[in-house]
C-alpha positions, 0 to 999 in steps of 0.5 A, a space after each residue: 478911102 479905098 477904091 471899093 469904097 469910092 466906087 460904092 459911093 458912086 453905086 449909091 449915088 446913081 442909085 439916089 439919082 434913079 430914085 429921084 433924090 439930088 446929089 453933090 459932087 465937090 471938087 478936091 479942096 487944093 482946087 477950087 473946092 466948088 459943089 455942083 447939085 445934081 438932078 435927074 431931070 425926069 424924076 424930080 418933084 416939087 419939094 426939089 424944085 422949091 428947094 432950088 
């Protein structure tokens, strides 16, 4: 993946942040390849919180 489209993904991800919507973040798989979800606590809605 190139570096523009790297920093496309993050755009999108803040984006998704701002609208309300969770997002992902992995670790590299040589790690310990773990995913932390991510919520902007201001704009979450129930349908999130009961899929936690």
């Amino acid at each position: 993946m190139s570096y523009p489209a790297n920093i496309n993904l993050i755009e999108k991800a803040i984006t998704d942040l701002q609208h309300g919507k969770p997002i992902i973040i992995t670790d590299d798989t040589n790690r310990k390849n773990e995913a932390d979800l991510i919520i902007a606590v201001k704009m979450i809605k129930m349908p999130i919180m009961a899929m936690l």
